[in-house]
Phi, psi and omega in degrees: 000134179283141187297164169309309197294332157304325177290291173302356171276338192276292164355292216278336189288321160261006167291315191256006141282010198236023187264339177247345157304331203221008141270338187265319166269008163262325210225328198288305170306351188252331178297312191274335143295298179300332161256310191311297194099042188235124172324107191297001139304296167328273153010311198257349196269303178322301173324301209288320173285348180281303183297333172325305180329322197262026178290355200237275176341310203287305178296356155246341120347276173320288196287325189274346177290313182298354175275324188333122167215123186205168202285334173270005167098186186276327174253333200275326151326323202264356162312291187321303164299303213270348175294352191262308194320303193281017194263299188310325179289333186280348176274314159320296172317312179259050157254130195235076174278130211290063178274140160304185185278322169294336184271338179305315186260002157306279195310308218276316175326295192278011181242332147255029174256009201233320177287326168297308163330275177308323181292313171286000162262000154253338181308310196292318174320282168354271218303330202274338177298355171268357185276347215222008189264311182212146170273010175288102187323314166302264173359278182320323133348287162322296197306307203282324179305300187294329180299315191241024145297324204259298203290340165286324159306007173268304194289315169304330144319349192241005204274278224268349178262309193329278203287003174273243226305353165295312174275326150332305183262002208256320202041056205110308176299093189273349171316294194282338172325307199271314172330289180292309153335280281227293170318318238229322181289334203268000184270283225302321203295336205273340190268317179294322196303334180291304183317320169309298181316279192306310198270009173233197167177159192284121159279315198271149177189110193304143205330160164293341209252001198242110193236115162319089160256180228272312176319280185337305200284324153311309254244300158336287197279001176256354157282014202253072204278001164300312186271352167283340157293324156292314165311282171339307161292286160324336159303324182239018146289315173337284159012282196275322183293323194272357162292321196287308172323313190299328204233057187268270125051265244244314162308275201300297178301295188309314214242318162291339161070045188238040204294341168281343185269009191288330189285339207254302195290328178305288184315328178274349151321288174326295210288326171283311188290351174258347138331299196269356159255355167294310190305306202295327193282312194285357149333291185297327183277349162241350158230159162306124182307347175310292200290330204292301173336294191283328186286355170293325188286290190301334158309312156342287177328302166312287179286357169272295182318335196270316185316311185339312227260337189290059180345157162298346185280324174262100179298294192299340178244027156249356168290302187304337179278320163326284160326305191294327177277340201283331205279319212247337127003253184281046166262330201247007146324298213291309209287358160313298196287340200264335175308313189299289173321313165300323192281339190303286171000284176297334139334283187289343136334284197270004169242333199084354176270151173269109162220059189326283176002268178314333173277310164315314181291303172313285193286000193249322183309284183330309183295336164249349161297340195260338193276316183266014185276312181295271177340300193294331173314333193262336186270348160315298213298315189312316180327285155337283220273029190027076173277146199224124174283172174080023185184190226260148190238172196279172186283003174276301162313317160284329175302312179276012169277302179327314157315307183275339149299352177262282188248011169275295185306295185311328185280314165298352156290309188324323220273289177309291154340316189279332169297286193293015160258033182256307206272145213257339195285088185236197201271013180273305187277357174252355135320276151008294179311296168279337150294341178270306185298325167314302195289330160335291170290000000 
């Protein structure tokens, strides 16, 4: 069994990615339509086109950490090399240079394609170093449960500290208010990645004699009919969080007319997404994560639909619903992540190549393939429904944030249910799995 203290140090690797993670899906579309001046159709064509790059970037990411081989392992170097690069782009992304409207959407294009860059040469390294700490199926579960316990507390950091620190360093200024803020998350985050680094270590360690070209490995991994399933399901739950998150935001000012409560609804969001990742491992121990998984996605389902129902007026059962999805939601995060180490597994079963990198890297493209998917949807649909920023929007506008707040993320848990009731691995066989690979090795 891996020690407390290793789980948290592993943690703490996602605390400081999510400090930029969960400012860039709560804040980045409201900074760039509302501060920026760049138009939510642009906004939303952007998410989308930035992330295509990492149809090329992630999967070769993913191949060059499995060739990686240094004296500190394959993935735990690149916390290190990639934290100052990726602290630094992210102070670049919430920069607002005094551009005409075409140099604007320039810069956000090259600074968030430059942020994107980086957030996959330490993410991926990150995730795939939680595939490789144990070969224990409980036990993954346990690791991703302290990760995304930890890495939300990042994000409630970012919930309940950003515009308190905006009007704080801005002094009026929200320009300069989000730099620094954006400046001030990104030095801490650059010290857990140090912290990550130093506290954990590689167990797992692909055959020695196993040498990777990018065909062979792609070739693999598409025989791996565990991971395209898994690959789906993560695209479009992702999907459905970042519709609901980017227009969380957008909700609380439009459709709730509450522009003093988005920091109290974020955060509370937050507090249900660290509930619920808390959860996932005493989940587990009494159901398959599998089954646990689709009866979550559909609980999920249930309550954004019922919000659907909420007037503005009823604040307190528009908290509660917030809560309630973040809870039942991300409950089912850590067993998203703990699958991705089983299909590696099961990969490497049924082929003998080991390609923890890639499988990882494979399945983080989709997940952020869903993350701009979501995105480019919220700033369309804003469009579609002539959202005008700064001001009180018409009742065609309000209907549609209220929609896509709603009854867009339910249809994408529905969706994500109906794909994981396909997927076969559940914990009798993937027991199995790891015992027949001990002996193997």
């Amino acid at each position: 069994m891996l020690s407390r203290t290793e789980k948290i140090a592993y943690g703490l690797g996602d605390t400081a990615s999510n400090i930029i993670f969960q400012t860039v899906m709560l804040f980045l579309a409201f900074f760039y339509t509302d501060i920026f001046g760049i138009s939510a159709a642009a906004v939303g064509t952007m998410f989308l086109v930035v992330r295509l790059i990492d149809a090329v970037t992630d999967p070769l990411m993913g191949l060059l950490t499995d060739k990686t081989r240094s004296r500190h392992g394959q993935f735990r170097p690149y916390l290190v090399w990639m934290a100052v690069p990726f602290a630094v782009f992210s102070v670049f992304a919430f920069t607002t240079p005094d551009f005409d409207e075409n140099g604007k959407l320039i810069y956000a294009y090259v600074t968030y394609t430059l942020l994107m860059l980086a957030y996959t040469a330490i993410n991926i390294p990150y995730s795939a170093l939680g595939g490789v700490l144990t070969e224990d199926p409980s036990e993954r579960v346990s690791v991703q449960s302290y990760r995304f316990v930890l890495g939300m507390l990042g994000g409630l950091l970012v919930t309940t500290c950003t515009l308190p620190l905006v009007d704080w360093f801005g002094q009026g200024s929200q320009v300069v208010g989000y730099q620094l803020t954006i400046a001030a998350l990104s030095v801490l985050g650059m010290m857990l990645f140090v912290v990550c680094f130093c506290g954990t270590k590689e167990r797992i360690h692909p055959p020695k004699q196993q040498q990777l070209s990018l065909r062979e490995a792609l070739k693999t991994l598409w025989q791996n009919e565990q991971w395209r399933r898994l690959s789906i399901a993560a695209a479009l739950v992702l999907t459905g969080i970042a519709l609901k998150n980017t227009l969380a935001v957008y909700y609380v000012k439009y459709y709730l007319l509450r522009d003093d409560l988005v920091t109290a609804f974020v955060s509370t969001g937050m507090v249900g997404n660290i509930i619920g990742c808390a959860l996932a491992q005493y989940v587990c121990r009494y159901m398959d994560k599998v089954n646990a998984y689709i009866g979550i996605q559909v609980l999920a389902a249930i309550v954004c639909v019922a919000a659907y129902w909420i007037a503005p007026e009823q604040l307190t059962a528009a908290f509660i619903m917030y809560f309630l999805w973040g809870l039942f939601l991300q409950m089912g995060t850590p067993m998203l992540w703990a699958k991705i180490a089983d299909v590696a597994d099961y990969g490497y079963w049924k082929t003998g190549v080991r390609a923890t990198g890639l499988v990882y890297s494979s399945v983080v493209f989709f997940i952020k393939f869903g993350l701009a998917l979501g995105g480019a949807i919220s700033g369309w649909w804003l469009a579609f429904y002539d959202y005008t920023p700064n001001q009180i929007q018409n009742i065609e506008a309000q209907h549609g944030i209220q929609l896509a707040f709603t009854v867009l993320p339910a249809l994408a848990s529905l969706l994500v249910a109906a794909v994981m009731l396909r997927y076969t691995l559940k914990q009798k066989r993937v027991q199995q799995i790891s015992e027949a690979l001990e002996q193997y090795s």
